[in-house]
C-alpha positions in Angstrom: 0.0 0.0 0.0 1.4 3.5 -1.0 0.8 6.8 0.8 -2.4 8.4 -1.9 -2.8 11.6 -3.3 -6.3 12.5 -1.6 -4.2 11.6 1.6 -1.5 13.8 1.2 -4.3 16.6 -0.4 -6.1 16.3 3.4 -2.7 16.6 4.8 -1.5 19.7 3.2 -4.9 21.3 3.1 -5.0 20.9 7.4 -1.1 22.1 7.6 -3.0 25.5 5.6 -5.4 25.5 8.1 -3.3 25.2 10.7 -0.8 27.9 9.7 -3.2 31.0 10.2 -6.4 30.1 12.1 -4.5 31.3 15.4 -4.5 34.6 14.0 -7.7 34.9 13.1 -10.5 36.9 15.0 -12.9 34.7 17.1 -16.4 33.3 14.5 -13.7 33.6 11.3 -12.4 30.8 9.8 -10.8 29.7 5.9 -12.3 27.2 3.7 -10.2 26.2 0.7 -11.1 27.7 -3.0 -8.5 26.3 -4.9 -6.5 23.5 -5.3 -3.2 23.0 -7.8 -1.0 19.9 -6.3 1.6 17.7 -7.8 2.3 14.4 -5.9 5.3 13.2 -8.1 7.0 10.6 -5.4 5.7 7.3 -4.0 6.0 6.9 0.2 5.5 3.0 1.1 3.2 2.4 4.2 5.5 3.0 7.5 7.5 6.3 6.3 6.4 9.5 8.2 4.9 12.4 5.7 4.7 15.7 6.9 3.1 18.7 5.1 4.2 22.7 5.2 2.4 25.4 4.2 3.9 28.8 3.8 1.3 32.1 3.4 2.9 33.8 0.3 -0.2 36.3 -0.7 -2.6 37.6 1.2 -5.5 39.9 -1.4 -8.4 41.1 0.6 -9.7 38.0 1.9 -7.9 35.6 -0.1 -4.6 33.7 0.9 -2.4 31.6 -1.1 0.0 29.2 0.3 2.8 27.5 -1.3 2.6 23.7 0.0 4.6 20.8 0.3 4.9 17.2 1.4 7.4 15.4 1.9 8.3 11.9 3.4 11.3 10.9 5.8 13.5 10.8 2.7 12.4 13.3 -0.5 9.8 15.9 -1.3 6.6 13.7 -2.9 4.5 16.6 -4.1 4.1 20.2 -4.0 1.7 22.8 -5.5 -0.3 26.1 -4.2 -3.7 26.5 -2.5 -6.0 29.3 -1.4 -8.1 29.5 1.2 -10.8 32.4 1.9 -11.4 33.6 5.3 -15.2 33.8 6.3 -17.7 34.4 9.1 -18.6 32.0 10.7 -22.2 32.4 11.4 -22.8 34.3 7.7 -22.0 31.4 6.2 -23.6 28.8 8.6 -26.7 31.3 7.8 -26.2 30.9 3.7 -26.4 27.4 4.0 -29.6 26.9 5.8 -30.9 29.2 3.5 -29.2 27.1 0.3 -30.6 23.6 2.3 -34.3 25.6 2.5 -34.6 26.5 -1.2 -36.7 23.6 -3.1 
C-alpha cells in the first residue's frame, strides 16, 4: 500500500489551516477555493509524511499558500492553495438558506 494523493491533499490542506487560524478573529475561519498539487514521489506504508504550508499572498480575503509534502526521505509533491477567510455564522446562515430552497 502506498501513501495516496487524496491523503496527502487532506494533509497539506489541514497544515493550511493550521498555519493561520490562530490569527484569526474569534467566529472567522478559511475554507479552501483552490486546489493545484503535484504528488510526483511514492512513500510506502510506514514512512512518516509531513506537510508545510507557507502564506505567500494575502489579497483582501484571499490567501495563497505555497505547500509541500514530503516523506522521511524526499519531497513527494508540492503545489499552491487558497483559502478564503469567512464568518462563521454568515456562512452557517447561507447554507440553511441554500438547504431551504426547493
Amino acid at each position: 500500500m502506498l501513501f495516496r494523493s487524496p491523503i496527502m491533499v487532506n494533509l497539506m490542506e489541514a497544515a493550511a489551516l493550521q498555519a493561520v487560524e490562530r490569527f484569526l478573529p474569534p467566529g472567522y475561519q478559511t475554507v479552501g477555493t483552490h486546489l493545484d498539487v503535484k504528488h510526483f514521489a511514492a512513500t510506502p506504508v510506514g514512512l512518516r509524511v509531513r506537510a508545510e504550508a507557507e502564506l505567500v499572498k494575502v489579497d483582501g480575503r484571499t490567501l495563497t499558500f505555497h505547500i509541500r509534502a514530503v516523506d522521511e526521505h524526499e519531497a513527494v509533491g508540492e503545489g499552491e492553495h487558497e483559502r478564503l477567510v469567512i464568518n462563521v455564522e454568515r456562512f452557517d446562515q447561507r447554507m440553511q438558506r441554500k438547504l431551504s430552497k426547493p
